[in-house]
Residue frames relative to the residue before (quaternion, step in Angstrom):
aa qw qx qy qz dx dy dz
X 1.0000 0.0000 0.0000 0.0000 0.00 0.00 0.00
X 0.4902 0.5922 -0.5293 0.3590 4.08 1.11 -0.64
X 0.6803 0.3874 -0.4199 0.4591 3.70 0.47 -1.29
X 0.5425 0.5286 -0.5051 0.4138 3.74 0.01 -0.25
X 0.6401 0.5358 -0.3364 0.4359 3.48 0.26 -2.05
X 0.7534 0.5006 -0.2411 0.3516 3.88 0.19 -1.73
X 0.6322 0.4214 -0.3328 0.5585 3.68 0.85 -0.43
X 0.6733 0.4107 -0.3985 0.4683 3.88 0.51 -0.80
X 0.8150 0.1514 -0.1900 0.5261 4.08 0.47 -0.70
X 0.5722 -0.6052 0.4966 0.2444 4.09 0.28 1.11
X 0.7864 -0.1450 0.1821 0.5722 3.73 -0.01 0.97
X 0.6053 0.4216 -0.6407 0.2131 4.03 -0.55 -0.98
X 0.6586 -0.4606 0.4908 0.3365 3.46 -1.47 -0.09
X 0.5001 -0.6476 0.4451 0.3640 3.73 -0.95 1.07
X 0.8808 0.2781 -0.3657 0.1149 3.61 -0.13 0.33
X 0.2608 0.6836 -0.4636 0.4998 2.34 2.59 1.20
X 0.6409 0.5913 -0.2804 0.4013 3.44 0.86 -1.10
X 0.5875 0.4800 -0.3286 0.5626 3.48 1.08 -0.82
X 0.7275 0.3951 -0.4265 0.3643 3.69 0.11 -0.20
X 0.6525 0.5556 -0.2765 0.4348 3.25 1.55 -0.59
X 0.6309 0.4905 -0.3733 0.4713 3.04 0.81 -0.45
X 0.4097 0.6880 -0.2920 0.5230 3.53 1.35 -1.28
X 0.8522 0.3352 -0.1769 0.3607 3.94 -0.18 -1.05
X 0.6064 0.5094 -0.3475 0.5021 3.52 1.05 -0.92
X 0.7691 0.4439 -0.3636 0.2815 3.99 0.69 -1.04
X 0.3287 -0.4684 0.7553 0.3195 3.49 -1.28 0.80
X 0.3755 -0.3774 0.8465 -0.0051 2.75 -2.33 1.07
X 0.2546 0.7331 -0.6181 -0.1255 3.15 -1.38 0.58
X 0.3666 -0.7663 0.5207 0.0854 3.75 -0.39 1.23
X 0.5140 0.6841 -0.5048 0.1143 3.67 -0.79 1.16
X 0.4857 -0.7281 0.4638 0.1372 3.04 -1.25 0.51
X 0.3486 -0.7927 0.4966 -0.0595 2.97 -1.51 1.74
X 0.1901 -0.8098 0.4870 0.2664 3.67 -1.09 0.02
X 0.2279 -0.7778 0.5621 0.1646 3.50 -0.42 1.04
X 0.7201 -0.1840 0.3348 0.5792 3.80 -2.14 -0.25
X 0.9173 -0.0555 -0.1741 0.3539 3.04 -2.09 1.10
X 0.6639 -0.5900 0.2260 0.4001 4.07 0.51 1.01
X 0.1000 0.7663 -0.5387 0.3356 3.15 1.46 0.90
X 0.2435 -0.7340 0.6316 0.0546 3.87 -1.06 1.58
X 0.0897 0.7277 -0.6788 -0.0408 3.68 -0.59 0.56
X 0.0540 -0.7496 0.6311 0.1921 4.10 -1.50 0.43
X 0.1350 -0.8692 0.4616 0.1145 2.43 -1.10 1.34
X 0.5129 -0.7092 0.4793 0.0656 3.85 -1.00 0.71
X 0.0589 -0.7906 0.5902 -0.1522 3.73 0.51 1.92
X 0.8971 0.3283 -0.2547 0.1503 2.86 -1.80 -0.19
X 0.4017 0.7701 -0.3418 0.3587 3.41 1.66 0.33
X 0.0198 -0.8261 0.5480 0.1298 4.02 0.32 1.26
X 0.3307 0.6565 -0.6677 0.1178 2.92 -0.97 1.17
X 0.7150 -0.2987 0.4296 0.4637 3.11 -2.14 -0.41
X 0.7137 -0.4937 0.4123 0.2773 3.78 -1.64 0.97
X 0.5928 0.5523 -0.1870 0.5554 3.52 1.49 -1.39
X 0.7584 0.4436 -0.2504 0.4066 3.62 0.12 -1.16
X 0.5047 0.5934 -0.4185 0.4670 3.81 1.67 -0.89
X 0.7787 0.4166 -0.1875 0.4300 3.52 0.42 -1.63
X 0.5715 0.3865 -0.5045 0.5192 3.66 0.75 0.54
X 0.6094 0.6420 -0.3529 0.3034 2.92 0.82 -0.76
X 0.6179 0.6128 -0.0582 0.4892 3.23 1.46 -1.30
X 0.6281 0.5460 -0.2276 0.5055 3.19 1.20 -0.98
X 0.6578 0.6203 -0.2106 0.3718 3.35 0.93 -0.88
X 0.7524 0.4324 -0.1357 0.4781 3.00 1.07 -1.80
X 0.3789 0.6686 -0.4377 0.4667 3.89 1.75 -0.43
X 0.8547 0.3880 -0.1442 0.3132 3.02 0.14 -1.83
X 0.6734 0.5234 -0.2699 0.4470 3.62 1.28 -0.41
X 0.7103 0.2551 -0.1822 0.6302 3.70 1.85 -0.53
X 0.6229 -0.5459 0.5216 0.2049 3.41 1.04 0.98
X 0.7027 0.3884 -0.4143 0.4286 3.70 0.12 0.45
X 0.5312 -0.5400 0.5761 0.3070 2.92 -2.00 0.11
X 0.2681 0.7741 -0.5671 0.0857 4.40 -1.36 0.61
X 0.1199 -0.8185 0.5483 0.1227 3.56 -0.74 -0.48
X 0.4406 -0.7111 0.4936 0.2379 3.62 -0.98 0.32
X 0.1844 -0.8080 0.5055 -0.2399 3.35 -0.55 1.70
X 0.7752 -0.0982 0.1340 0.6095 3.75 -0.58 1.30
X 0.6795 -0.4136 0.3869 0.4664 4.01 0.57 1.00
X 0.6077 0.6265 -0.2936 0.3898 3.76 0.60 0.03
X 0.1565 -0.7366 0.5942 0.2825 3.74 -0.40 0.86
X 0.0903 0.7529 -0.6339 -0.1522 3.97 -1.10 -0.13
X 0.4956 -0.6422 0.5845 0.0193 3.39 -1.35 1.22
X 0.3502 -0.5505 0.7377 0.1737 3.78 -1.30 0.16
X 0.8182 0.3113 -0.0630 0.4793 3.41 -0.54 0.98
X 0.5010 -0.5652 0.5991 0.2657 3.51 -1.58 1.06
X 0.3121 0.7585 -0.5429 0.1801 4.43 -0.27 1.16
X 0.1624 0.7704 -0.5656 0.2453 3.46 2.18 0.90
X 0.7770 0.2528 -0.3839 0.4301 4.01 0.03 -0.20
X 0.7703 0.2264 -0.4533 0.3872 3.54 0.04 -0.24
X 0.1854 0.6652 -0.5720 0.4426 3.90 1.07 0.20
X 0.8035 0.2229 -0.1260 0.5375 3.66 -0.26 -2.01
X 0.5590 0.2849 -0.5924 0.5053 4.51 0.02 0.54
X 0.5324 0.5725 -0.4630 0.4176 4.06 0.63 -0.54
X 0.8179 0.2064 -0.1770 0.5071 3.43 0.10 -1.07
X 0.5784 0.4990 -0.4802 0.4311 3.95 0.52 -0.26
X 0.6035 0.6138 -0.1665 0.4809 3.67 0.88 -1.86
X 0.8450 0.2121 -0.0660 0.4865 3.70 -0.41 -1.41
X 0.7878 0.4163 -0.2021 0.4064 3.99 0.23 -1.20
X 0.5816 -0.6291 0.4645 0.2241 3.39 0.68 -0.51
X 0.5072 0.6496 -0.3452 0.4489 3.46 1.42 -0.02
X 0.3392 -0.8060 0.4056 0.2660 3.70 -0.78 1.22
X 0.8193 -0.3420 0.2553 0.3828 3.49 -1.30 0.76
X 0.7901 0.4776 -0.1775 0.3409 3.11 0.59 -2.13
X 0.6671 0.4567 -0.2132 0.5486 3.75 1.46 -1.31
X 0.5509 0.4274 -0.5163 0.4972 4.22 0.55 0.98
X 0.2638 -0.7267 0.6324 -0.0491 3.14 -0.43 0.77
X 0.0222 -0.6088 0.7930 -0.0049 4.29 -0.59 0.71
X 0.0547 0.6726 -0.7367 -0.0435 3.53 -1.54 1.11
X 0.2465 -0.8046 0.5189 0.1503 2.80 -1.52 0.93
């Protein structure tokens, strides 16, 4: 992902760029209904690398105890976890308050 990072911010160092990139994205955090009222949240607007989603995913599984997977650039959850999803990623990742977004 650095050679990626280096072409998107012209030279800055990669873990300036990572914050930048990190700040500009809206998170948005909502929740869906699937076959037989089955809740699932899903988790948009996250630019990254295909690899970096599915840890990403992995993480949030293992911290809310559910089952999900990352679809079409999309994280999705088992389950209503639209607020602690957005203390997960505000709290632990480094993402600001203002750029998570919970729709309802």
């Amino acid at each position: 992902m650095s050679s990626d990072l280096s072409s998107i911010c012209g030279g800055l160092p990669p873990e300036i760029c990572e914050q930048l990139i990190r700040e500009q994205q809206v998170i948005k955090i909502r929740l869906d209904r699937r076959k037989f009222g089955k809740e699932v949240t899903i988790i948009e607007g996250l630019v990254d690398s295909p690899d970096n989603l599915k840890r990403l995913a992995k993480k949030l599984k293992s911290r809310l105890a559910t089952g999900g997977t990352v679809k079409d650039g999309k994280i999705e959850l088992q389950g209503d976890h639209r607020h602690r999803v957005k203390q997960i990623l505000i709290d632990e990742l480094g993402y600001p308050p203002e750029n998570v977004i919970i729709v309802d």
